[in-house]
Structures are given as C-alpha cells and as structure tokens.
N, C-alpha and C positions, 0 to 999 in steps of 0.2 A: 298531725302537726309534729315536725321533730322538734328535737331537746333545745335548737338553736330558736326555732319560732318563738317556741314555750316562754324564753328567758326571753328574752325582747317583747312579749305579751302580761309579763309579770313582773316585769322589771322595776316599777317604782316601789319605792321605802313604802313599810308600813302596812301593805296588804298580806294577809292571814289568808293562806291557801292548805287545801289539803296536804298530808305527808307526801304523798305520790307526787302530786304537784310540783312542791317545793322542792323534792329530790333531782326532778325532771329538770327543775329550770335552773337547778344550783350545777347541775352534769351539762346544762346547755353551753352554760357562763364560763365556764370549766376546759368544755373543749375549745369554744372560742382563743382563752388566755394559755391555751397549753400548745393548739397549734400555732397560734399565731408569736408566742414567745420561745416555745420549749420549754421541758419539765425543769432544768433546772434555772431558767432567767425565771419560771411565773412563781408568785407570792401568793398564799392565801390570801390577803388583802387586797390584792387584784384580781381572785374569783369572788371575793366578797361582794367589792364595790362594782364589780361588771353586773353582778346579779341582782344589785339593790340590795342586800340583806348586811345586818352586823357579823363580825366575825365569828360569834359565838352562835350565833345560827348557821352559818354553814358548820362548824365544828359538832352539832349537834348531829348533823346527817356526817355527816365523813370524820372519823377524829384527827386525818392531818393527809396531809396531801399527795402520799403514797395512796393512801386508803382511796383518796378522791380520784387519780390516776388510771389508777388499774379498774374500778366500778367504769368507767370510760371505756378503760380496754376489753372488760369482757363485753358492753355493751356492742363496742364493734368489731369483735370477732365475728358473735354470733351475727352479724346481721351479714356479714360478709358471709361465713358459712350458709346462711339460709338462703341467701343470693344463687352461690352454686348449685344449692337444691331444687331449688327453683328452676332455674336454667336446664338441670339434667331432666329432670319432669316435665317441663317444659313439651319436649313433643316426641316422639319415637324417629325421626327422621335422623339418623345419626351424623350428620354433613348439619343439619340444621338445631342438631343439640351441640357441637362443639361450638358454633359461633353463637346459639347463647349462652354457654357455658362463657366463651372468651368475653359476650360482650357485658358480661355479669363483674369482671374485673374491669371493663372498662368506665360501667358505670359507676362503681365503687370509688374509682380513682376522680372520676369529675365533679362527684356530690362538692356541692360549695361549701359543707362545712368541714372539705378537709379534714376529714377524719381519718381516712387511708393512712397518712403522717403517724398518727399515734402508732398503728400497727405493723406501717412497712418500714418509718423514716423515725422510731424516734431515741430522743439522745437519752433513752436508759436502758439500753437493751443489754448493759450489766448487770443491770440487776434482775436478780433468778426467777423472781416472782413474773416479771413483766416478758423474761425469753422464753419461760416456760409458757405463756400466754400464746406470742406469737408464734412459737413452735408448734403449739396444740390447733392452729385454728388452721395452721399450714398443711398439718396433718392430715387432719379432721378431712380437710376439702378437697387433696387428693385421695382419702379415702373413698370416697364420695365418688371421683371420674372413676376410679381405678375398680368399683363395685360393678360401673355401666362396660368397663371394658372389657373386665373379667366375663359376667353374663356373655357380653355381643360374641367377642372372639374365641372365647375357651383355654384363652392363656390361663397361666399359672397368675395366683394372688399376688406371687412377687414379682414375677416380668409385668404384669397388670399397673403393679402401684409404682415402677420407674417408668415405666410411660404416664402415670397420671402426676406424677409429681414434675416429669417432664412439660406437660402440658400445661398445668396449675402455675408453675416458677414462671415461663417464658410470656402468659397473658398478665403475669400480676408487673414484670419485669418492663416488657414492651406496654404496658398501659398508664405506666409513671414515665417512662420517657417522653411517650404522646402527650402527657400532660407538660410536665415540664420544659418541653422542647420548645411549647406553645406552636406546635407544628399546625400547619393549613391544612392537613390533612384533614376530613372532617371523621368523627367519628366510626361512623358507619362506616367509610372506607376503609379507615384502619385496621375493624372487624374482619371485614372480607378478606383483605389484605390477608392478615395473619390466620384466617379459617384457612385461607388457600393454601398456605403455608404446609401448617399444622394434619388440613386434611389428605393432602400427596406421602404425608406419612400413616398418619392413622388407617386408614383407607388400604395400607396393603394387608393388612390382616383380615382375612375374610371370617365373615360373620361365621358364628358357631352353628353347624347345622341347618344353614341354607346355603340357597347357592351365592349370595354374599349381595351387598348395595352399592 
C-alpha cells in the first residue's frame, strides 16, 4: 500500500494508529499538498487537515515543514534509486537492460502520486539541504549504469560515468516531457523509441573480452 493509499485508509479524526502508521499516512497527506500546491503555497494546516489529524500531532512526527519535505525527499530518492537497481539486474541482455533501465524513469514519472515533482520539478531546490538530496540520488544512479558500463566495456570509470550520466539525464528529461506533453505516444513506445536511440550509441563499444552483443 503506498503512503497516498495509507492516508486516504486513515484519514478520519480520532483513530490511534501505530507510529509507523501514522508517519506513513502524515508523509501520504504531505505529498499530496506539496505536489499538488508546492512547498512554498502548502501550510502545515493543510497537511494536517488532508490527513485528519490536529496540528500538534503531525508536529509530533515532523517539527515543521522543512523536516516534513525532505523525510518525502529522501523517501523518493531512494525508491527512484532502487528502480534503476532493479532495472540494471533486471536481466544480462544489454539492449534489454537499458530499456529497463529507461523504462524505470518512465515509470517513476507516471506514478499518480506525482512524486517525481518533489525530486525533478520542485520550487526549493535553493535550498542546500533539498539540491544536496537531488544531486546525491542523480549521482547515486548514474553510478549505478556507469558500474554495468564499466564491467561490459572496459572503459575507464570516468568515460563510464559521462556516458552513464549521459544516459540517466536524457530518460529522466525525455520521461517528464512524455508526461507533461500528455503525448499519445503510449508508453512502451516511447521506451523503445528512446532504447533505439540510446542503443545505436551504447552498442558501439564492444563488450570487454568477447567478441561483443
């Protein structure tokens, strides 16, 4: 169940849930009023009252709404992170790890709870706490290709990690357009699409010590 179920499943006044619970469904209510307002239009009083709870119990879990923010953002870093992980493990077919690699940012971008926004779109990335956030998750996930590119081809770590940040920027960049375009393209195709892309380049470095795929 994610965080947004959670809060819509606990939402009336009055019910006594476990901490975990209660954290979950205050972080559900939270990204609701944060994507849907931005950090600085939403109110504590409007993650309160979307969650059912008095102000002084969400203050209990978060002491104020930077605190409440960023507990979001690292929530979907990591889940974006473990996406790409996913995706690289995924399967040994290198043509069919980059398009789940790409379509690991696409699915990221369609989740209905809009959570992407906090990470790729949102209006406080002045502050250091929150660019150091999305710096590290950007990092972290070209890290990630650029270890599988490293192994495949026998590049150097640093030619490895400007092709995999190469890779990472262009599926996170091209899968917010897709969305926002509300393009008829469906999905899947726009995977392929941009595998096709993406693999007429990768694809000319031959595999490290065979005769290449």
């Amino acid at each position: 169940m994610s965080a947004i179920e959670q809060t819509e499943a606990a939402r009336p006044r009055g019910t006594r849930l476990p901490r975990r619970a209660r954290r979950n469904q205050l972080l559900g209510a939270a990204q609701e009023v944060f994507v849907a307002q931005g950090y600085h239009a939403a109110a504590m009083d409007d993650i309160a009252e979307r969650a059912g709870v008095s102000k002084p119990v969400l203050y209990q879990h978060f002491p104020g709404k930077l605190d409440l923010y960023l507990a979001l953002l690292d929530q979907h870093c990591e889940a974006l992170l473990q996406s790409v992980r996913t995706a690289l493990a995924s399967t040994t077919d290198n043509k069919q790890r980059v398009a789940a690699t790409m379509d690991a940012y696409f699915a990221y971008v369609e989740d209905p709870g809009g959570a992407f926004r906090l990470v790729f779109e949102s209006d406080l990335t002045n502050e250091p706490a929150v660019r150091e956030r999305v710096d590290k998750v950007s990092l972290e996930c070209a890290e990630a290709i650029s270890e599988v590119i490293a192994e495949d081809t026998g590049l150097s770590k640093d030619e490895s990690m400007l092709l995999a940040v190469g890779l990472g920027g262009v599926s996170q960049v091209v899968a917010r357009y897709w969305l926002s375009s509300e393009s008829t393209v469906p999905r899947e195709t726009a995977v392929q699409l941009l595998t096709s892309l993406a693999w007429k380049g990768i694809a000319g470095f031959p595999l490290h010590g065979s005769e290449g795929q």
